[in-house]
C-alpha positions as CSV (number, residue, x, y, z in Angstrom):
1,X,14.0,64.5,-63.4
2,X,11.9,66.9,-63.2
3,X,12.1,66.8,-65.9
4,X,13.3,69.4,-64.3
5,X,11.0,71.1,-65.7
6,X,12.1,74.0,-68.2
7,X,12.0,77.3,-65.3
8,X,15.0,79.2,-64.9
9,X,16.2,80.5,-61.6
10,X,18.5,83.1,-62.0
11,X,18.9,86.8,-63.1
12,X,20.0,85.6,-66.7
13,X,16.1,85.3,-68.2
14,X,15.6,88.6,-66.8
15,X,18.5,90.1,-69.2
16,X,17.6,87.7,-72.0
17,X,14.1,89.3,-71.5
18,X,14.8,92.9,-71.3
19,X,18.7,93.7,-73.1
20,X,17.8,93.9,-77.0
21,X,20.9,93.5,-79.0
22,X,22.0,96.3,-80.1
23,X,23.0,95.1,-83.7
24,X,20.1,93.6,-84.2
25,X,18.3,94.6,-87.9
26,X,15.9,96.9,-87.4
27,X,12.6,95.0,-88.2
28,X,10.6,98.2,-90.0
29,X,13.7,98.2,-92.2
30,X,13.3,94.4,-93.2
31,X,11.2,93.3,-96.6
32,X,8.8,90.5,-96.2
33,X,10.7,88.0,-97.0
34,X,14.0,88.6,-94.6
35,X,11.0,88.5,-92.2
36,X,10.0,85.1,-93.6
37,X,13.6,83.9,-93.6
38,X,14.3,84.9,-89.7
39,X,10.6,83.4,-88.5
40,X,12.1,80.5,-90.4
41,X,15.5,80.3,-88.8
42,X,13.9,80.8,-85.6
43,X,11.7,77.9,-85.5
44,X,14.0,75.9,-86.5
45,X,16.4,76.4,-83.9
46,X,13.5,76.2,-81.5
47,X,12.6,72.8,-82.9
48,X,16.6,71.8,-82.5
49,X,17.0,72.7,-79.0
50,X,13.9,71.1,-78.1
51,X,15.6,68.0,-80.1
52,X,18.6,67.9,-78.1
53,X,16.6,68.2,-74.9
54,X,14.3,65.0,-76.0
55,X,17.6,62.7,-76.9
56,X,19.1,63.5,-73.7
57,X,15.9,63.1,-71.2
58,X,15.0,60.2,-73.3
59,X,18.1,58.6,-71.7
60,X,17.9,60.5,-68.9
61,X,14.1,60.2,-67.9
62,X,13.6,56.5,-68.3
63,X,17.1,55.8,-65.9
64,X,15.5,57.9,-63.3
65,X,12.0,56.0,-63.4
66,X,14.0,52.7,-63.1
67,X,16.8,54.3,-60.4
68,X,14.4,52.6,-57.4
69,X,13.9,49.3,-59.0
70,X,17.4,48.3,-60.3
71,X,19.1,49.9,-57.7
72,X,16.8,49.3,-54.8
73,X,20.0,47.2,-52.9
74,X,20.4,49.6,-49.8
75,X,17.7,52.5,-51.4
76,X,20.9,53.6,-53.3
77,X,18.9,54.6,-56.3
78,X,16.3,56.8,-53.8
79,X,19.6,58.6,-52.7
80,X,20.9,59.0,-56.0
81,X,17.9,60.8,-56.8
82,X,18.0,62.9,-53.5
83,X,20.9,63.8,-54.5
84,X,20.4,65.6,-57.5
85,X,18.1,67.5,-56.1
86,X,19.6,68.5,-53.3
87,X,22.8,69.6,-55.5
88,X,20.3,71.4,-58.0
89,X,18.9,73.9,-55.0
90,X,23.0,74.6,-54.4
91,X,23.0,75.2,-58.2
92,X,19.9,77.1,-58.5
93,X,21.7,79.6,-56.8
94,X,25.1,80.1,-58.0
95,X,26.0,78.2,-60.8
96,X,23.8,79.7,-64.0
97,X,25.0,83.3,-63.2
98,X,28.4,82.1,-63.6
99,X,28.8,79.5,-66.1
100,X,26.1,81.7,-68.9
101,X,27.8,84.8,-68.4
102,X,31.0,83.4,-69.1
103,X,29.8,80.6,-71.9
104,X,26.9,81.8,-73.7
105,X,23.6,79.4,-74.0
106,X,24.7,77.3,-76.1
107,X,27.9,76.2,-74.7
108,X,26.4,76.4,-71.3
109,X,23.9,73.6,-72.4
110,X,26.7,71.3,-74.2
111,X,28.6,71.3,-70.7
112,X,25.7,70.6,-69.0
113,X,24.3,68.0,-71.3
114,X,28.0,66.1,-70.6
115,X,27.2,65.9,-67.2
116,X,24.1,64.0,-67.7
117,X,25.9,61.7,-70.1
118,X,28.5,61.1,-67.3
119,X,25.5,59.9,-64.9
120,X,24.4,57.0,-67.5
121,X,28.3,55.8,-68.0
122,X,28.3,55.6,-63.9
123,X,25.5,53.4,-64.1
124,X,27.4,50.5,-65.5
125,X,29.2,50.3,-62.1
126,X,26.4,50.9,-59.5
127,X,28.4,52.0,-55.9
128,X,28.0,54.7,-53.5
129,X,31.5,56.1,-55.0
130,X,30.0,56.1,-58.6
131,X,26.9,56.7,-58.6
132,X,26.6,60.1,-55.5
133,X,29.5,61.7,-57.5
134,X,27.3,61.7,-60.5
135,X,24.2,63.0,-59.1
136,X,25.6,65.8,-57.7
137,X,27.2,66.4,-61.0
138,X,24.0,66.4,-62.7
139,X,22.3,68.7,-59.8
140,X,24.9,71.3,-60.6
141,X,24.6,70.9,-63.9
142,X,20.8,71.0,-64.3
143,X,20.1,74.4,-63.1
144,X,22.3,75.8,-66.0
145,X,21.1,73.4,-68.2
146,X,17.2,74.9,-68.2
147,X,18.0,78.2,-67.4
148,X,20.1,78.7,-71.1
149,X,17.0,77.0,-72.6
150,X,14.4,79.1,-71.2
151,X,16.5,82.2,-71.8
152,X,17.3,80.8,-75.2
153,X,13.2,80.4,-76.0
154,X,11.9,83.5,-74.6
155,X,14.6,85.9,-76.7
156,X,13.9,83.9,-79.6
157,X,10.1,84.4,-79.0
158,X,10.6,88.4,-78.0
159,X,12.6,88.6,-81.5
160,X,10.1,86.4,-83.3
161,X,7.2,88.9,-81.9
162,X,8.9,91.3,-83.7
163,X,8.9,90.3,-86.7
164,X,5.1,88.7,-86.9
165,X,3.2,91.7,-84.6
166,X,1.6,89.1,-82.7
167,X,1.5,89.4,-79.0
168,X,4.1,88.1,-76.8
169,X,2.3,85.9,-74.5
170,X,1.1,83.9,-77.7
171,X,4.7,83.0,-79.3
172,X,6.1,82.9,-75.6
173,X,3.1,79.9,-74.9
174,X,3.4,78.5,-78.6
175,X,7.7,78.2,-78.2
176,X,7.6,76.7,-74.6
177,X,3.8,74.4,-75.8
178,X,6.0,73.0,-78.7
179,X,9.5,72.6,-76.8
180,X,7.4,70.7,-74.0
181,X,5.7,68.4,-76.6
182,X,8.8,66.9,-78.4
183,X,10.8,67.1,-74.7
184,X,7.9,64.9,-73.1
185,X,7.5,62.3,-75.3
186,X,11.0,61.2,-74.4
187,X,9.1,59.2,-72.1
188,X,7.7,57.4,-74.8
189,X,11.0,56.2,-76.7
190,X,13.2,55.9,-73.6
191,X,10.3,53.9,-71.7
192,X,9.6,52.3,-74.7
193,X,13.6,51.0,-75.2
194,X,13.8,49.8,-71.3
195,X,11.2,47.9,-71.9
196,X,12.2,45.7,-75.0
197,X,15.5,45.7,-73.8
198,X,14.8,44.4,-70.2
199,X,12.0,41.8,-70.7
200,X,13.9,39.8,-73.2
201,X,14.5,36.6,-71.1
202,X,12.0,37.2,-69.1
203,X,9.9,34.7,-70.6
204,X,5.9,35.2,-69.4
205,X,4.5,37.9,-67.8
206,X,4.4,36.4,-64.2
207,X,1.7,39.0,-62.4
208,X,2.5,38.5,-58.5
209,X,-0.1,36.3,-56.6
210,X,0.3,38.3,-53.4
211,X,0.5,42.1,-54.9
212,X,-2.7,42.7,-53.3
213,X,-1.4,42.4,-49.6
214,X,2.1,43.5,-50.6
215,X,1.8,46.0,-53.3
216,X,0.6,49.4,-53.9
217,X,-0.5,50.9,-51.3
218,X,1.0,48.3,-49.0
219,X,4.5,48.1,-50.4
220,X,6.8,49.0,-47.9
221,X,10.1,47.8,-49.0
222,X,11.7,45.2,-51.4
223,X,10.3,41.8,-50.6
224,X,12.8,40.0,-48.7
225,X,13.2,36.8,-51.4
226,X,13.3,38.2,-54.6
227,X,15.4,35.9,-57.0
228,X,17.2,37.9,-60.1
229,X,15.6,36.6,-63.2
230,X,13.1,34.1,-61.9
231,X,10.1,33.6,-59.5
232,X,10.1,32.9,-55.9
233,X,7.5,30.9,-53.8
234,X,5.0,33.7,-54.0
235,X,5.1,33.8,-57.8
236,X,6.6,37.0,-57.6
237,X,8.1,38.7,-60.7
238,X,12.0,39.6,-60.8
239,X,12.7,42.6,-59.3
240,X,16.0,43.0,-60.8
241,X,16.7,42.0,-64.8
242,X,19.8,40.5,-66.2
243,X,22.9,42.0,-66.1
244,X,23.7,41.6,-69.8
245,X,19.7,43.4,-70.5
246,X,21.0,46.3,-68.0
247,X,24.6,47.2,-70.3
248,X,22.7,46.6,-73.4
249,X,20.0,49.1,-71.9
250,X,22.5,51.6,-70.8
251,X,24.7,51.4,-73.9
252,X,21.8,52.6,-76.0
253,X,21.2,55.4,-73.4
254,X,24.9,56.7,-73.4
255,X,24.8,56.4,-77.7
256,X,21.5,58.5,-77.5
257,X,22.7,60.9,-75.1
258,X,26.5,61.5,-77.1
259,X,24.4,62.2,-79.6
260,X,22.5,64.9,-78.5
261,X,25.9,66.4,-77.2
262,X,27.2,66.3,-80.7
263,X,23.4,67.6,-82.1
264,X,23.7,70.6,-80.4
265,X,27.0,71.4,-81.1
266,X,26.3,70.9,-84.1
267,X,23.0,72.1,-84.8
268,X,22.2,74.9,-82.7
269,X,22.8,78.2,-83.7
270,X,24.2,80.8,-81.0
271,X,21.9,83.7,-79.9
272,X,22.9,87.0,-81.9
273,X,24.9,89.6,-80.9
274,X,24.9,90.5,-77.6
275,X,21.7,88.5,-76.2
276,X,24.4,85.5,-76.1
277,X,25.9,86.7,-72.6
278,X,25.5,89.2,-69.5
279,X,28.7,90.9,-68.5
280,X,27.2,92.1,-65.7
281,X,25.2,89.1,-64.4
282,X,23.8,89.3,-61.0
283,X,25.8,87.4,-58.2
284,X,25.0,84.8,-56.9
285,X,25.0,86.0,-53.3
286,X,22.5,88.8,-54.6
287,X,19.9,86.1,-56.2
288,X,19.6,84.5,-53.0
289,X,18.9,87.3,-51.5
290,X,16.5,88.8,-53.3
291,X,14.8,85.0,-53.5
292,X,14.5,84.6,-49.8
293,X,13.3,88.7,-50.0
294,X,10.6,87.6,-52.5
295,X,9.2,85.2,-50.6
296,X,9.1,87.0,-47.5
297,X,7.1,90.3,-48.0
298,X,5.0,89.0,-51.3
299,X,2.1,87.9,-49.9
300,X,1.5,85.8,-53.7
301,X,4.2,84.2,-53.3
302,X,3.7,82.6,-49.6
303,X,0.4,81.4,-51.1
304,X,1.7,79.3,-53.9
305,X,4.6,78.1,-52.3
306,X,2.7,75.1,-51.2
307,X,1.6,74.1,-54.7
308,X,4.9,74.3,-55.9
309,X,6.4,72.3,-53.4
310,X,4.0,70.0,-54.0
311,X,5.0,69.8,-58.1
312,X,8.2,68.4,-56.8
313,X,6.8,65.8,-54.3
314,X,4.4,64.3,-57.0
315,X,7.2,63.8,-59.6
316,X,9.1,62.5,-57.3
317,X,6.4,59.8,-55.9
318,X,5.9,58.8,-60.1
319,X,9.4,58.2,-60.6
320,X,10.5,57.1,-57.2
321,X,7.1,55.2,-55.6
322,X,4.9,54.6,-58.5
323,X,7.2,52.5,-60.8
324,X,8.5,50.6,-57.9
325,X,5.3,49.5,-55.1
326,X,3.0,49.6,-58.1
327,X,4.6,48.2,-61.3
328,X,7.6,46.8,-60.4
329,X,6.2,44.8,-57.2
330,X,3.3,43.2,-59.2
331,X,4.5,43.1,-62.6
332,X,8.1,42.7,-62.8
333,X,10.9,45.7,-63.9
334,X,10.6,45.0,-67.5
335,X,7.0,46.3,-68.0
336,X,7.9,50.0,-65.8
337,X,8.4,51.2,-69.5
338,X,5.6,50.5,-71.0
339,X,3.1,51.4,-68.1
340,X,5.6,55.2,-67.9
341,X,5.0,55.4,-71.6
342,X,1.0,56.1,-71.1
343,X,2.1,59.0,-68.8
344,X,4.9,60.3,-71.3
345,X,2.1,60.2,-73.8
346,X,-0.7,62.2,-72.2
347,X,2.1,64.5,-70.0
348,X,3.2,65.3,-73.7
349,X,-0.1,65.8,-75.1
350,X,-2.2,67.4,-72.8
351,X,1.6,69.9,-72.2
352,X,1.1,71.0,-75.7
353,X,-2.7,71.4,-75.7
354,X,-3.4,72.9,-72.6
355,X,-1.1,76.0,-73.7
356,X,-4.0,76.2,-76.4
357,X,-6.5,75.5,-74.2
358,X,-5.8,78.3,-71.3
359,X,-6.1,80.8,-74.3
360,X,-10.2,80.0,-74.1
361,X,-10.3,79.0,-70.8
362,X,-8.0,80.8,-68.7
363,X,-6.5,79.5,-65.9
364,X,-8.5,78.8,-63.1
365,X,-10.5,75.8,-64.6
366,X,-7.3,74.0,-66.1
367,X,-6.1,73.6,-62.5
368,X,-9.5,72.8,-60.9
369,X,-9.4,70.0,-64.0
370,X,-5.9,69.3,-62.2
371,X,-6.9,69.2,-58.6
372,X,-10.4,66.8,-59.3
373,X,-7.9,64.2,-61.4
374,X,-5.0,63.9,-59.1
375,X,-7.3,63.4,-56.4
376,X,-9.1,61.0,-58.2
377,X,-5.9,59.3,-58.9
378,X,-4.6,59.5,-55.3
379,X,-7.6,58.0,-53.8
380,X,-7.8,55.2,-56.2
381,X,-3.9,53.7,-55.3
382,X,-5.0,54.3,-51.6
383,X,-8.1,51.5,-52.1
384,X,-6.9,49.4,-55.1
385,X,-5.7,46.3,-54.5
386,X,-3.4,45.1,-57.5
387,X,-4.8,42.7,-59.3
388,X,-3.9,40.0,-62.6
389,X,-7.5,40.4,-64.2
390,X,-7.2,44.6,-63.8
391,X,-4.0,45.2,-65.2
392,X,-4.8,47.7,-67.3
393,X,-5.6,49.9,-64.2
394,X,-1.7,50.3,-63.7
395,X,-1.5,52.3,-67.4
396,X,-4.8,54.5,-66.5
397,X,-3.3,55.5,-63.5
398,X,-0.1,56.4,-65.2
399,X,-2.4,58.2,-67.6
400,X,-4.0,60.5,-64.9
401,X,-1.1,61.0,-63.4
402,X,0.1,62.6,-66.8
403,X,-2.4,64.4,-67.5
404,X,-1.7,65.9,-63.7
405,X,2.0,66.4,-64.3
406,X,1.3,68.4,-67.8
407,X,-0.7,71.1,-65.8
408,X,1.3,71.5,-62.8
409,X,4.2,72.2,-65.2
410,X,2.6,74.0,-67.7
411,X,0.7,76.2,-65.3
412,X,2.9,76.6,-62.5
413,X,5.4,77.8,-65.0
414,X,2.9,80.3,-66.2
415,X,1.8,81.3,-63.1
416,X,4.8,82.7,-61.5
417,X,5.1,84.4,-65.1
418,X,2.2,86.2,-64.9
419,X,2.4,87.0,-61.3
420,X,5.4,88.6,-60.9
421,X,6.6,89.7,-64.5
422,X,8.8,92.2,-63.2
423,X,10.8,89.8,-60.6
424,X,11.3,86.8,-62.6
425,X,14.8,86.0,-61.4
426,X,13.5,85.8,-57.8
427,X,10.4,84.5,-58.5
428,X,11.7,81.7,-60.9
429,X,14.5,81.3,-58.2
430,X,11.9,80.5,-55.6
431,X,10.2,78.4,-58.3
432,X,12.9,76.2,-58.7
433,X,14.3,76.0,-54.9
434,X,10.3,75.0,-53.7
435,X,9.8,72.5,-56.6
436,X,13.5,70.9,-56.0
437,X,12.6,70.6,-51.9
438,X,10.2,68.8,-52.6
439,X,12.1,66.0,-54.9
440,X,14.4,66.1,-52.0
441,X,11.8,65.6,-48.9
442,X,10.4,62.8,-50.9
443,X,13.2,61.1,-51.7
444,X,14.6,61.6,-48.3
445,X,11.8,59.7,-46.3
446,X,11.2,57.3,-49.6
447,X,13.4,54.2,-47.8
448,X,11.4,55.1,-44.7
449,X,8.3,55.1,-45.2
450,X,5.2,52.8,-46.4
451,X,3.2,54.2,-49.8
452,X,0.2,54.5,-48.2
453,X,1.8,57.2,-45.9
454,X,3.2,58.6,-48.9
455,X,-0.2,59.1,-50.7
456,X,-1.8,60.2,-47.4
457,X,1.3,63.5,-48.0
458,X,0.9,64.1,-51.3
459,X,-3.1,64.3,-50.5
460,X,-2.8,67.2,-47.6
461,X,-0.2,69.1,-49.4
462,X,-2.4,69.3,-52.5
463,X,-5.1,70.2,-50.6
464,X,-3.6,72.9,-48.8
465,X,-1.3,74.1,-52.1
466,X,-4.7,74.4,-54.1
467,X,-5.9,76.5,-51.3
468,X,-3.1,78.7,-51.2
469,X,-3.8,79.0,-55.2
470,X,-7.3,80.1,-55.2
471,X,-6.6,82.7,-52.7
472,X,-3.8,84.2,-54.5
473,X,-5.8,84.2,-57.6
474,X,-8.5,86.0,-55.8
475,X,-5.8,88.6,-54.3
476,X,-4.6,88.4,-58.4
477,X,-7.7,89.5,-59.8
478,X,-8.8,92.3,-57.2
479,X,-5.0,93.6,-57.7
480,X,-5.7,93.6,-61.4
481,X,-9.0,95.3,-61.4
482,X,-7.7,97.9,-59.2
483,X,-4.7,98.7,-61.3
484,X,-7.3,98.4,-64.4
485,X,-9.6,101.3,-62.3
486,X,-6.8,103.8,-61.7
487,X,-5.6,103.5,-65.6
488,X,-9.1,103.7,-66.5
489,X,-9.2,106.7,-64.5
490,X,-6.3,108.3,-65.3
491,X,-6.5,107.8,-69.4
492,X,-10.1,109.8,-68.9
493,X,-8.8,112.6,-66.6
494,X,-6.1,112.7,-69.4
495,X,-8.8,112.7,-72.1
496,X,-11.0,115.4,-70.4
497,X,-7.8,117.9,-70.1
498,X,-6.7,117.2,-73.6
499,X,-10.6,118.4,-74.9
500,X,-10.5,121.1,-72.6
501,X,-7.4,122.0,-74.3
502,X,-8.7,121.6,-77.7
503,X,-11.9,123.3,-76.7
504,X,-9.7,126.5,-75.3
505,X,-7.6,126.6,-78.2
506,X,-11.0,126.3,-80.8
507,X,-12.3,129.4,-78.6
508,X,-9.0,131.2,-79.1
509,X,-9.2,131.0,-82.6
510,X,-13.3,131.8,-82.8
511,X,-11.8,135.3,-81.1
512,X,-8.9,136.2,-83.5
């Protein structure tokens, strides 16, 4: 999914964010080493809920990049996925409110994490009746899922400022760089165990002799004459594995995913005191009006609308497009995992690095760095012809693709962080309602269209969402600089009274 992410949409960060508890110690009161012992216990629950999150989307994850390719009878897996999203821009709206303030962030995420678990177990019986049920399960589910995370790391990180002085942006961008590193490399293991699993009985690798006119950016649909487990007349691989491989597959999944129920609730500590829960939460109805608000009269937020929308529409085409018209169609199911696991390996990497990185850099060149890749990588699938003696083109464009995915995510996330700090429920509800349209547009018109088509989108709405960027980090910076010249201003108006005070006084007591 989205991986979905990690961006909460609701009021709840807001109060994790600004409602200190109450009962909590009093850190000028604390020796050194109760400070030593909290950082402790706080890192290490940072490094369990990131855990939990890696078991589950390690099931997750690598079901999703196969949903189009083993379920491709009818585009039932395209719909499945449509879904979800759709049923996460409901939730976005009215379920995290709700099921935090009444359960706390930790149980909030066990329910939700049962739901996901649910999704693999209707996966052993693939119909309409089994499978939609489930994705709209998981849709609700995921938007309380990563909102009690994110509130769950940025309290942790406001509390763990605290105790070591250092500045919040630092242990907000070290928590969320180090949750996003183990969460990522789910890819790798989950990719990783669909792979082993489903090319047993496969025999040899069988590279299609007709991907070139068929494939990439020419696949349109399912060739007509696949055979399950074997070849047809065109030397094609099998589009669809063994049953047996598929329940084997999908056993492992449900066993990792119980157990990251049963880690959690085991494992994870709740949040003290009363940063656990919001009695007064804002409604629903109230979040989505002050989203659709926010996006109306901030003139920031029109502008990077497109990019986000685009962050949904590109994760969607890897999961949904990529693994089936370029891997699938020329190589065969069984080898999706290990081309995704060159893209769960740099989307990991670069997630954690380029958190470092931006602390040198800043910004603006990480997504220039972005928008010269992915176009690089969208060009190439439009004029690359698959073919057997350049297979190692399919894991480099996986790779880039990555790379791309870590810094929308990373960045996009930061972004609306930085831009409006004092909205964040709006603005993170407008994150996640923009990013989740666009999963949803591109699943919609995935059984409908050709890939070429596809990249031909995802190439105009990056264009015109990196445009929209630049010129809201141009109104940014002049906004900044102006609010920097009135403080500047103001601090030495407020210096020049308080010498002329001092100065009066000095001639006061000159005269007594």
């Amino acid at each position: 999914m989205e991986k979905q992410n990690g961006h909460t949409s609701n009021g709840t960060l807001k109060t994790f964010i600004d409602k200190r508890s109450a009962d909590l110690e009093d850190v000028n009161t604390m020796s050194p080493e109760q400070k030593r012992k909290e950082k402790i216990y706080i890192t290490k629950n940072v490094v369990i809920i990131s855990g939990g999150f890696l078991f589950l989307f390690t099931a997750f994850q690598s079901l999703q990049n196969l949903q189009s390719s083993l379920n491709a009878d009818k585009g039932l897996g395209l719909i499945s996925l449509c879904v979800i999203y759709a049923s996460l821009i409901l939730s976005c709206m009215f379920v995290p409110p709700y099921m935090i303030g009444r359960l706390g962030c930790k149980w909030a995420l066990v329910v939700s994490m049962i739901s996901y678990v649910l999704y693999t177990v209707a996966n052993y019986y693939v119909k309409y009746w089994t499978l939609i049920p489930a994705s709209i399960l998981v849709g609700l589910s995921a938007a309380p899922l990563w909102s009690s995370k994110c509130a769950y790391l940025t309290t942790s990180a406001i509390r763990y400022t605290e105790l070591s002085k250092e500045t919040q942006e630092a242990v907000v961008t070290r928590f969320f760089g180090i949750f996003f590193l183990i969460f990522q490399s789910g890819q790798i293991w989950g990719n990783l165990i669909s792979s082993m699993v489903l090319q047993q009985g496969e025999g040899e690798d069988v590279f299609r002799s007709d991907a070139g006119e068929v494939c990439g950016a020419r696949y349109c649909k399912p060739p007509a004459t696949l055979y399950i487990n074997g070849t047809n007349s065109t030397g094609a691989p099998s589009f669809t594995p063994k049953r047996p491989f598929v329940i084997t597959m999908l056993s492992i999944y449900f066993g990792i995913g119980a157990f990251a129920v049963i880690f959690i609730i085991i494992c994870l500590n709740k949040l003290t005191g009363k940063m656990s829960r919001k009695k007064d939460q804002e409604t629903g109805l109230s979040l989505l009006i002050a989203t659709v608000q926010h996006v109306r009269r901030d003139y920031k937020m029109k502008l990077i609308v497109p990019l986000t929308f685009y962050s949904g529409l590109e994760q969607a085409f890897i999961f949904g497009d990529f693994t089936a018209a370029f891997v699938t169609c020329s190589l065969g199911v069984h080898r999706v995992g290990f081309v995704m696991i060159c893209f769960g390996v740099t989307d990991a990497a670069f997630s954690f690095i380029l958190g470092k990185l931006t602390q040198y850099t800043g910004r603006l060149p990480v997504f220039v760095s972005g928008l010269l890749v992915h176009l690089t990588a969208i060009i190439t699938m439009l004029l690359w012809r698959p073919d057997p003696s350049l297979v190692w083109v399919f894991y480099v464009l996986a790779a880039l693709q990555g790379f791309c995915d870590a810094i929308w995510q990373t960045q996009i996330n930061a972004l609306y962080g930085c831009y409006f700090p004092d909205n964040q429920e709006a603005a993170f509800s407008n994150y996640r309602l923009w990013e989740s349209l666009g999963f949803v547009v591109a699943f919609a018109y995935g059984n409908f269209l050709c890939i070429n088509v596809k990249l031909y989108i995802l190439l105009g709405v990056l264009i015109l969402g990196m445009v929209g960027y630049f010129v809201a980090e141009l109104t940014h910076y002049r906004a900044e600089k102006n609010s920097f010249s009135v403080s500047q201003t103001a601090n030495d108006t407020e210096l020049a009274q308080t010498n002329k005070a001092m100065h009066s006084e000095e001639n006061l007591n000159n005269v007594a």
